[in-house]
Structures are given as structure tokens and as C-alpha cells.
N, C-alpha and C positions, 0 to 999 in steps of 0.2 A: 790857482787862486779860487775855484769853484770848489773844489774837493774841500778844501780851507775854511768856506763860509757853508758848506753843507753840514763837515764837522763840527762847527759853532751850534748851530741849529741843532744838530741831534743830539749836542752836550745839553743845551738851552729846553730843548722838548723829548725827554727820552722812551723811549718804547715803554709802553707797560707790560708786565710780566701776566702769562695765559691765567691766572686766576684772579687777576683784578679785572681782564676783562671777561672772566665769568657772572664776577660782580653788576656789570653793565648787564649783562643779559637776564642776570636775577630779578634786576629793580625794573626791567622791561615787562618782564612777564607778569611780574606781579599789577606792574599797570595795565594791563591788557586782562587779568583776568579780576581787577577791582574795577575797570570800564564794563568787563561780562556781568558780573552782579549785579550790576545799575541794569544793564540791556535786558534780563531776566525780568527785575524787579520792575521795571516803568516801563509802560509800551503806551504810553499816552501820545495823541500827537498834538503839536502845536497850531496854532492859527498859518504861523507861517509854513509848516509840511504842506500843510491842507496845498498853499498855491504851489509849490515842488512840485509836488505829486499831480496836481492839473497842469500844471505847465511841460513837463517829463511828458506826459500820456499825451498831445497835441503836439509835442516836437517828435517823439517817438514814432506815433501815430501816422503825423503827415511828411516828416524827412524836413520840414518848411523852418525856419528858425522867422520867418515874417507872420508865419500861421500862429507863432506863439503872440507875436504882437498882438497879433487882432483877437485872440482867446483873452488877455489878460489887459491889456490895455484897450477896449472898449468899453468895459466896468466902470473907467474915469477911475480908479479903485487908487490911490498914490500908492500904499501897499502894493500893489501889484506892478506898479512903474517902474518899484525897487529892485523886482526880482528881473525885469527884463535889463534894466542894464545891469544886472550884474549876471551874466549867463554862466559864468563857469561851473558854477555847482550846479546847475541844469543841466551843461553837457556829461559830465563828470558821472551823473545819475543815465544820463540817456545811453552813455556808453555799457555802463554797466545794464543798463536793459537790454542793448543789442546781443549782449556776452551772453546773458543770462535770461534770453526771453520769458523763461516760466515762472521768474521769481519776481515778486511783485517790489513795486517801487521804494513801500516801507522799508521792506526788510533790507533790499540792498542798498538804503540810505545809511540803517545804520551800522551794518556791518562795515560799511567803507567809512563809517567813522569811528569805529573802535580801530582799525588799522591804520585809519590817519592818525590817531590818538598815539598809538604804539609805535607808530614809526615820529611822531614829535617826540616824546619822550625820551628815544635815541637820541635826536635830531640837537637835542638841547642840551644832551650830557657831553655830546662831541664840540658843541658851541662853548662850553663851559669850560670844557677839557685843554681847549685852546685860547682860549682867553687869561685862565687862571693860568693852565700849563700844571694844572695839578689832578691828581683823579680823586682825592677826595671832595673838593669842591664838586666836580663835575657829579659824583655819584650822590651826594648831598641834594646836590640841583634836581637828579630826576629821579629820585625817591619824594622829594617835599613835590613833585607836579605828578608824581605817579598816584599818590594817596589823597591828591587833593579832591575833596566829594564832589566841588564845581567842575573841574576839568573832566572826570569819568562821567557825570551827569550830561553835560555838552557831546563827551563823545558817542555817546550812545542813543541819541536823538536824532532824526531827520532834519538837521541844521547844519546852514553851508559854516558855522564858526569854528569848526575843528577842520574844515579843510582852508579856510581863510588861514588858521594859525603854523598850521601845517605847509604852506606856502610863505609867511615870512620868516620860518626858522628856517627854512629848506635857504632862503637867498640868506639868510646872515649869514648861514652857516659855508655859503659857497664864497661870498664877500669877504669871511673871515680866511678861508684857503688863500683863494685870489690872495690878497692882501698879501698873508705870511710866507706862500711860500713861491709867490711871482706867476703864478699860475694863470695864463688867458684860456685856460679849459674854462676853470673854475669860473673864471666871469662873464665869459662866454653864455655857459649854465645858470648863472644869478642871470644875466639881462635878460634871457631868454623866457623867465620863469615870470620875469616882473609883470607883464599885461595880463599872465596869468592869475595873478594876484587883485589887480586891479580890473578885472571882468568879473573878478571872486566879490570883492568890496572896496569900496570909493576908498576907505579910511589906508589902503594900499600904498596910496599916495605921500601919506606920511613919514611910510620909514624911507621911503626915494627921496623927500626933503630934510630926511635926518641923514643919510646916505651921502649927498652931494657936498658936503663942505666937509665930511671927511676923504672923499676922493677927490678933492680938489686940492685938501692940504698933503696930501699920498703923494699928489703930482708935482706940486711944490718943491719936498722934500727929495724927493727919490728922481722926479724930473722925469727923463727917460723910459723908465723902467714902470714906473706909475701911471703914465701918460699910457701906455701900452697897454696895461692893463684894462684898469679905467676907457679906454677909448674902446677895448674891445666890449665891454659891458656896453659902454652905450650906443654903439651898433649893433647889441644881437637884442638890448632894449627895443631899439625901432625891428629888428627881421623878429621878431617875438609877437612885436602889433600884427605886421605884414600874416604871421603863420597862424597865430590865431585866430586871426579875421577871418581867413581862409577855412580852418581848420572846421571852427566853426556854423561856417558858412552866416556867416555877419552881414547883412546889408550895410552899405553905406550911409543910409539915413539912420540907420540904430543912434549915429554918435551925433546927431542934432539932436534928439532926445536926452542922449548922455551929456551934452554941454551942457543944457537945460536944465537936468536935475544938478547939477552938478554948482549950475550956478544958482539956483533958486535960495 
């Protein structure tokens, strides 16, 4: 009976042949080096790099994730409130300083966002590929976000918004697996991702509300087999909080803060 419903599946999604998926790696590189041309051309920095880059150098600096508080949150600055509860792209940066001690914090801002950039790009033609079930859709999809001037401009800038977008294609795209092909790796690796998402940016929260009443109606349907799934996303949802908290090195008052904006 498995053999049977596998065979449906690979009639339903068939293999691409090795030069369509040269194709993919065409339309990648060309967004990776239409993101270089912007990184060449603009070396401007934002208002908001400016607090990155102070807040990176005092995490960096003191190992302290509370030293960042009191660097950024005694200004009374709400700009700067923003950036402590969203720490991921703080860490994200601070790690990359640990690796890379002699390179300074611009530049491995945005190099790790032309690569966030170029690995969405992928990210979305594989979401697309499974969705449609067809590879010209899908090569369609990351040729029109490869070339787009907004998206290479974002990616090439010290801003956490190409590693924010780059974390909810990563969980659709895990959600979409999960989903199709019964997979608790796969959701396992979406829940897991999810706080990383939402330490990235509050707006996180939205696709997990767009999220829940399709895995509710998964459950519904499929019963069993969905409840499994689903049930494993939303336990590695909560050991995802628990890991990053940690990972992080998060006080527990961070998140009476984080209610607070949250609720404001």
C-alpha cells in the first residue's frame, strides 16, 4: 500500500531532468550577483545599521545580552526598544564577528545578506515548485524576485529584512514538505525556526496565525497522520523558545519588555 501511494506522488511531482535544474542555479546566481552590483554601488548606512552596529559592539564586547539592554534601552530611544526585542539579527551579526573577528560589523552585515538573499531565492523556487508542481512557475517566481531592484537593494544593506524574509520562506517551505510528504523532520525544523523568526520580528507572528487553521484543518482531514505532524511542529515550537532563550543567552525579563511592546 506504501509503495502504491509513493508511486501516486512521484506520477503527481516528477523529477526534473539535470538541466532544468541547471536552470535554478542560473536564475540564483544571477540574483546574487544583481544583489553584488547594488553591494558595490551603495555602501550607505541606515539610521537603523547605526543601532546594529552599537548594539553587535557591546554584545560582542561584554559576552552580556543585559549589557545590550542598558547600552540601548537607557536612551528611552523606542527605536532602540525595537531592536532589543528583536535580538536575532543581533546574534546572527555577533556570531559572525566571533568567526570573523578582523572584519568589521558592516561589512559582515551585508555579505550575510546577499547570502541570505541568494539562498531565499532558492528558498522560493522550491516553495513554488511544490505548490504549482511545475518548474516553470517555480523558475518564473525566482527570476521576477531575483531581478527585483527592491529585493537586491534590502539585500545588500545592514538590515535584519532579508534575514527576517529568509526565515519565513525557510518555515513555508519546511511546512510545505511536512505537509506533502508526512514528514515530522520537516516540522520538527519549521517549529524550531519559528522564535527564530519572531526574535527576528514581531510581524513573525502572522504567518503562525495564518499557519494554525491550516493545520488544524490537516488535522481534521487526515486525523492521525496530521495530528502527528502538526503536534510535532508545535513542540519543537515551544523546545525552539526553550533553545533560543538559551542559545541566546536571554534573560527572563527580556519578555516583560517584549509583552509590553508587544502590547503597546
Amino acid at each position: 500500500m506504501k509503495s502504491v501511494v509513493l508511486e501516486q506522488d512521484r506520477r503527481a511531482f516528477p523529477s526534473s531532468p539535470i538541466r532544468i535544474w541547471s536552470l535554478y542555479w542560473i536564475i540564483a546566481v544571477i540574483g546574487v550577483l544583481f544583489q553584488l552590483a547594488y553591494f558595490y554601488a551603495d555602501d550607505t548606512l541606515d539610521r537603523d545599521s547605526i543601532f546594529y552596529i552599537r548594539g553587535v559592539e557591546v554584545w560582542y564586547r561584554t559576552g552580556d545580552f543585559s549589557q545590550l539592554k542598558d547600552s540601548l534601552i537607557s536612551s528611552r530611544n523606542t527605536t532602540a526598544m525595537k531592536y532589543y526585542t528583536a535580538p536575532f539579527y543581533l546574534f546572527v551579526l555577533k556570531t559572525l564577528k566571533c568567526i570573523f573577528p578582523k572584519c568589521g560589523i558592516e561589512l559582515l552585515g551585508r555579505w550575510w545578506g546577499v547570502l541570505a538573499g541568494g539562498t531565499a531565492i532558492c528558498l522560493s523556487m522550491l516553495c513554488a515548485r511544490r505548490l504549482f508542481r511545475d518548474d516553470a512557475a517555480a523558475l518564473l517566481a525566482g527570476f521576477l524576485l531575483a531581478i527585483h531592484p527592491r529585493f537586491a537593494g534590502i539585500a545588500c544593506r545592514l538590515l535584519r529584512d532579508m534575514t527576517y524574509l529568509l526565515l519565513v520562506i525557510s518555515v513555508l517551505y519546511l511546512c510545505l514538505v511536512a505537509w506533502q510528504q508526512r514528514s515530522a523532520l520537516s516540522a520538527a525544523a519549521a517549529g524550531f525556526l519559528c522564535f527564530a523568526g519572531i526574535f527576528c520580528r514581531i510581524e513573525f507572528l502572522a504567518l503562525m496565525a495564518m499557519l494554525a487553521p491550516l493545520a488544524i484543518w490537516d488535522m481534521v482531514v487526515s486525523r492521525r497522520r496530521g495530528a502527528v505532524i502538526w503536534g510535532t511542529f508545535a513542540v519543537f515550537v515551544m523546545v525552539g523558545f526553550v533553545m533560543w532563550t538559551w542559545i541566546m543567552g536571554i534573560p527572563w525579563d527580556f519578555f516583560s519588555v517584549y509583552v509590553r511592546r508587544f502590547l503597546a
